[in-house]
C-alpha positions in Angstrom: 125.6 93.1 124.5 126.2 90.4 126.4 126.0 87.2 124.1 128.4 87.0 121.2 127.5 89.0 118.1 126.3 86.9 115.4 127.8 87.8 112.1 128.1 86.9 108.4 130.3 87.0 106.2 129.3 87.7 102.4 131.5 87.1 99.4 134.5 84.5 99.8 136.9 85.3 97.3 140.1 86.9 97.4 139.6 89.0 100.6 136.3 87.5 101.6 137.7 84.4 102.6 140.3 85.7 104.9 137.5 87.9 106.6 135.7 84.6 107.3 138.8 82.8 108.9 139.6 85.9 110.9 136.0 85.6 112.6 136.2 82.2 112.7 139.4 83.0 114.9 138.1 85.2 116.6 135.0 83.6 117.4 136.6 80.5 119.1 139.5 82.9 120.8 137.5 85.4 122.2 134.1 84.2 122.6 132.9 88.3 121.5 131.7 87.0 118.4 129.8 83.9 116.3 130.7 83.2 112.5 127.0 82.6 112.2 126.7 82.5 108.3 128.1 82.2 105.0 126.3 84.2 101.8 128.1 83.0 98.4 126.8 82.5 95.5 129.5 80.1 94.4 128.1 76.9 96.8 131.2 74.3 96.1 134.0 77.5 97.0 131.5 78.1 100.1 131.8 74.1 101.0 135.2 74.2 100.7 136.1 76.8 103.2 133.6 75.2 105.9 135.4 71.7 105.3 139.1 74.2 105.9 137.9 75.4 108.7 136.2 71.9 110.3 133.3 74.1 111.0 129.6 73.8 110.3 128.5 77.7 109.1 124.7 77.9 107.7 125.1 78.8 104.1 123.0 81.3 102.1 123.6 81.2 98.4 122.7 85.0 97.9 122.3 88.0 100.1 118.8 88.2 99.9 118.0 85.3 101.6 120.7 86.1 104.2 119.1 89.7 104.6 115.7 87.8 105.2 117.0 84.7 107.5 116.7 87.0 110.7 119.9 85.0 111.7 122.8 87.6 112.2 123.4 91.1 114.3 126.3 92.2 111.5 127.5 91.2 108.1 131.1 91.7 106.4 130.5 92.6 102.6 133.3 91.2 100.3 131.3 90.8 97.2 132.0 92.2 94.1 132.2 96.2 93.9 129.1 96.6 91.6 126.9 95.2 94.6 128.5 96.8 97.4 125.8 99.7 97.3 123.0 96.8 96.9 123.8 94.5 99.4 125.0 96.9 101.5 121.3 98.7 101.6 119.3 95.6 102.2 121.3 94.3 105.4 121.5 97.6 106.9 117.6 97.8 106.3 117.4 94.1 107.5 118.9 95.7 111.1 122.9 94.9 110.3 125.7 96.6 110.9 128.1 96.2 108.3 131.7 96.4 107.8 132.1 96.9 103.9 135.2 96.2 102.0 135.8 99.3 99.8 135.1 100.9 97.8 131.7 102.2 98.5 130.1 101.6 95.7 132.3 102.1 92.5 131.8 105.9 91.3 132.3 109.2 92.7 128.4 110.1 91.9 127.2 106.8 93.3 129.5 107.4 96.5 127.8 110.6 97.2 124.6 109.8 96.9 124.3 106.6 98.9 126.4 108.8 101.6 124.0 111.0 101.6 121.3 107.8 102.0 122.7 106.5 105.0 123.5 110.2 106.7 119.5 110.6 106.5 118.6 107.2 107.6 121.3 104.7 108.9 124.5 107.3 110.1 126.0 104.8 112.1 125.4 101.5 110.1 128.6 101.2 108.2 132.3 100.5 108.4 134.5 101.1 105.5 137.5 99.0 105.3 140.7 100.8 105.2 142.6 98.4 107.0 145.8 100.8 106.8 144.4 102.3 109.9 144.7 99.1 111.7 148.0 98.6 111.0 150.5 98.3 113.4 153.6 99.2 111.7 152.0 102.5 110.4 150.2 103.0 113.7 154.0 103.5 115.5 155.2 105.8 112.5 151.7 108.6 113.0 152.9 108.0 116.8 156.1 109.4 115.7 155.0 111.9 113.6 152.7 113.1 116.4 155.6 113.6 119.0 157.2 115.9 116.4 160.1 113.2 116.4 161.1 114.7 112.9 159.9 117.7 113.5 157.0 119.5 111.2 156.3 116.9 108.5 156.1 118.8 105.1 156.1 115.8 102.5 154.8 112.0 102.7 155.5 109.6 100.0 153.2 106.3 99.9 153.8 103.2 97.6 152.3 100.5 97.1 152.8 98.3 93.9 151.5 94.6 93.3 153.7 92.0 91.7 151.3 91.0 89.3 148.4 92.2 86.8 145.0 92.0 88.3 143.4 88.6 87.7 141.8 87.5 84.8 138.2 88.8 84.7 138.9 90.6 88.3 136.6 94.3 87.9 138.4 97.5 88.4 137.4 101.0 88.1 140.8 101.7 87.5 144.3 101.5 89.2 143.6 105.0 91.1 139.8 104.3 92.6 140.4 100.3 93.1 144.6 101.0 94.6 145.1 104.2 95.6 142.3 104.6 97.4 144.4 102.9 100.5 147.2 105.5 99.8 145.1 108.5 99.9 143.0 107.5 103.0 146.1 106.7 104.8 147.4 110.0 104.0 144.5 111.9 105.2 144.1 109.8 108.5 147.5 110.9 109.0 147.5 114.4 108.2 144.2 114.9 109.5 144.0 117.3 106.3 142.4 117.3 103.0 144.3 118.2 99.9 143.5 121.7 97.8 145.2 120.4 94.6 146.1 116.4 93.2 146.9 115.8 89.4 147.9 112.4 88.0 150.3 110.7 85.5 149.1 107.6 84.5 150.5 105.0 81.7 150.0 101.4 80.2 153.6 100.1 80.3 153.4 96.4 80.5 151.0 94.2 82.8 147.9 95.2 81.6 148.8 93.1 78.4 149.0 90.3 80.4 145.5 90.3 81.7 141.8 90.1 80.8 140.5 92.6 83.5 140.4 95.4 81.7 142.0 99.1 83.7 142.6 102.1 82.4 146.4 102.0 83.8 148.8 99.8 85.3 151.2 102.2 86.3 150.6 106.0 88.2 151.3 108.4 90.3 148.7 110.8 92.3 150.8 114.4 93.4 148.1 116.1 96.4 149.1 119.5 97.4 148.1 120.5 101.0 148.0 124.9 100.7 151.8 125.3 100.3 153.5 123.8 103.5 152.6 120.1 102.2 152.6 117.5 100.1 152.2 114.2 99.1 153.3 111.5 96.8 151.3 108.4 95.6 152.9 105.1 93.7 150.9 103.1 92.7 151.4 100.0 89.9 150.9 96.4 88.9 154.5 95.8 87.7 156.8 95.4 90.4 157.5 91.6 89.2 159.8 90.9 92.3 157.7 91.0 94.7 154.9 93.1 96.5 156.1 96.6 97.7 154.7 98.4 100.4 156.3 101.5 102.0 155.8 105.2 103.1 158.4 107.9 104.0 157.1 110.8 106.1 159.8 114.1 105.3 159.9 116.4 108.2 162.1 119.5 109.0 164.3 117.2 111.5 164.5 113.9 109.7 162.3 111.3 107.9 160.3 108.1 109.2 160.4 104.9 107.1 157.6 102.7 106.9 158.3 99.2 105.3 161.5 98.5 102.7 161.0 96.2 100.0 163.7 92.9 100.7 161.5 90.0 99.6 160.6 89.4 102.9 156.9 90.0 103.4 156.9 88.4 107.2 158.9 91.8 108.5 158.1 95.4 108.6 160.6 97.7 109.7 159.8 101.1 110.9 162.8 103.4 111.0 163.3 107.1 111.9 166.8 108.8 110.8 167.4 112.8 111.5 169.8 115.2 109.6 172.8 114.3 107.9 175.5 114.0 110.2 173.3 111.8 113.2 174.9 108.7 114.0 172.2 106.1 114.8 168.7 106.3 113.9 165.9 107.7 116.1 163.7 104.9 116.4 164.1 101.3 114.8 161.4 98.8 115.6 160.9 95.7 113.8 157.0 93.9 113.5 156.3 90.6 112.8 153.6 89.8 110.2 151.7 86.3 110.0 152.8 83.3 107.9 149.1 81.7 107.4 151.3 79.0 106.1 148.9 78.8 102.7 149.2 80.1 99.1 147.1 83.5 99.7 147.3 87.2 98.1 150.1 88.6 98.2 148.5 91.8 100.2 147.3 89.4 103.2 151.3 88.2 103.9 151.7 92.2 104.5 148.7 93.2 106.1 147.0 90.2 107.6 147.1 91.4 111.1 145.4 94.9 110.2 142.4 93.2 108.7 141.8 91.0 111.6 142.5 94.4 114.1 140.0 95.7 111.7 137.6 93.2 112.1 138.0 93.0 116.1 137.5 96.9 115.9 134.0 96.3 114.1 133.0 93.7 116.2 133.6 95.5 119.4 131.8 98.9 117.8 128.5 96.5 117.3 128.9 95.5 120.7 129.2 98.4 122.6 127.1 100.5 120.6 129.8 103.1 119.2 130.6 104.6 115.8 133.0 103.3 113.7 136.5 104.6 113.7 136.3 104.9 109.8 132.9 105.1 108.1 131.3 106.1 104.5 132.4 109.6 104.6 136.0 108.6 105.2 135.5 106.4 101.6 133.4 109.9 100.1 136.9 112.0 101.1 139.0 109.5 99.3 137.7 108.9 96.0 136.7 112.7 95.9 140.8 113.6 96.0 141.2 110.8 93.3 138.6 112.2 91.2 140.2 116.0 91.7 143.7 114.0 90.2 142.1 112.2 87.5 140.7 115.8 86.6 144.5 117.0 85.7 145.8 114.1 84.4 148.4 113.3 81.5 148.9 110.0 80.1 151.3 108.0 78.1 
């Protein structure tokens, strides 16, 4: 494709609106792409974006009409998780591609089947957002782990713990599907393995009272078992008042790789590689760099800002050129089917 792709951008809420700047950046940076139009519902939050941006986007105030317009190659899908499956299905029948913020659809059985839908019909039609993969910090530490810096990994612990309750009428299908979901999928892109056993501890210890979205938990942990030479460790909460933590510790046989530390700083990842007791310096130390966007935004987008708009250049280049998508529906199928074996074996308190 020679031209610029044409592409929408649907839903601009929390994450939905930083999709649409990222294209808008990359549209008037690289020329590969065209923000060509806005679907959202709410009109005066759409206006307000295009008057940000000093932009002129067509707006449609609902999907449909953007399915039917005939004005876009690809659409990014940020609306809420009980349309994904929907809107989803009628762009990728109106001839989009579509990069879809997860989760698929919002249940196990509903995952399945519309998997199943677009394997018959449409197999290379959608990207799943995990924008983990994208990231550069955790890129360099599976780099590491690949050279056998540490030697043969046999444990990896991922956290990842918000600073606040969800917002007030946000929709979750719990603090496992709607969080962990990240955790898991970056363990299996890493491992390039899937679990044989996962069980879960879940509890209702403090921010969930301070909320009207309504979870089941708002405090877990996932345990996977990989056969009996691996496993894995999941954190996940919504009470970690001082600030957002992010970080994952790969245990190997020769030393460990640490991926993010939690300092209050959410502009600075460091990635650092130690070996046995006794070493004297560490094995690797590299230090990256996130984006200020200078502008209240989640607290998730000051971490990983730079792996959603990787994410998004990834897409757009896929559409161009043709190829499948580094991460698709069955990578979303694999995740919530290894939360669903936890939340089989589960205690609670």
């Amino acid at each position: 494709m020679s031209r610029p792709l044409k592409v929408a951008v649907a839903g601009l809420g929390r994450i939905g609106a930083v999709h649409a700047l990222h294209m808008y950046e990359l549209a008037r940076d690289t020329q590969s792409c065209e923000l060509a139009a806005l679907a959202e519902i709410d009109v005066d939050r759409a206006r307000r974006f295009i008057r940000e941006i000093g932009h002129a986007v067509p707006l449609f105030s609902s999907v449909e009409e953007l399915a039917s317009a005939g004005v876009c190659d690809a659409t990014v899908i940020a609306t809420p998780t009980e349309h994904h499956r929907e809107h989803a299905a009628k762009l990728i029948a109106a001839g989009h591609r579509v990069l879809l913020e997860k989760p698929l659809t919002g249940t196990l059985e509903a995952d399945r089947e519309f998997a199943e839908e677009l394997d018959a019909a449409h197999p290379r039609a959608l990207m799943l957002a995990f924008q983990r993969r994208f990231d550069e910090p955790l890129k360099y530490a599976k780099r590491l782990m690949q050279d056998s810096l540490i030697g043969r990994v046999f444990k990896i612990y991922s956290a990842l713990e918000d600073s606040s309750p969800a917002p007030d009428g946000y929709r979750s299908g719990g603090i496992l599907p709607d969080m962990s979901v990240h955790n898991v999928d970056e363990i299996l892109w890493l491992t390039g393995r899937t679990p044989s056993k996962a069980l879960t501890i879940g509890s209702r210890i403090y921010s969930h009272a301070l909320t009207t979205c309504a979870e089941d938990f708002d405090d877990a942990l996932l345990c996977l078992w990989f056969d009996n030479d691996l496993a894995a460790q999941i954190q996940v909460s919504r009470n970690h008042v001082s600030g957002y933590r992010v970080e994952t510790v790969l245990f190997g046989e020769e030393g460990q790789i640490h991926v993010g530390r939690f300092e209050q700083n959410p502009f600075e990842v460091v990635v650092e590689a130690y070996g046995r007791r006794g070493s004297t310096k560490p094995l690797a130390h590299q230090v990256f760099l996130m984006r200020d966007y200078g502008r209240p935004l989640p607290e998730f987008v000051d971490r990983f800002g730079a792996a959603y708009k990787a994410e998004l250049a990834a897409f757009i280049e896929c559409c161009r050129t043709g190829r499948p998508f580094p991460v698709n529906h069955r990578d979303g199928v694999r995740a919530q089917e290894v939360i669903s074996m936890g939340m089989q074996a589960m205690m609670t308190s």
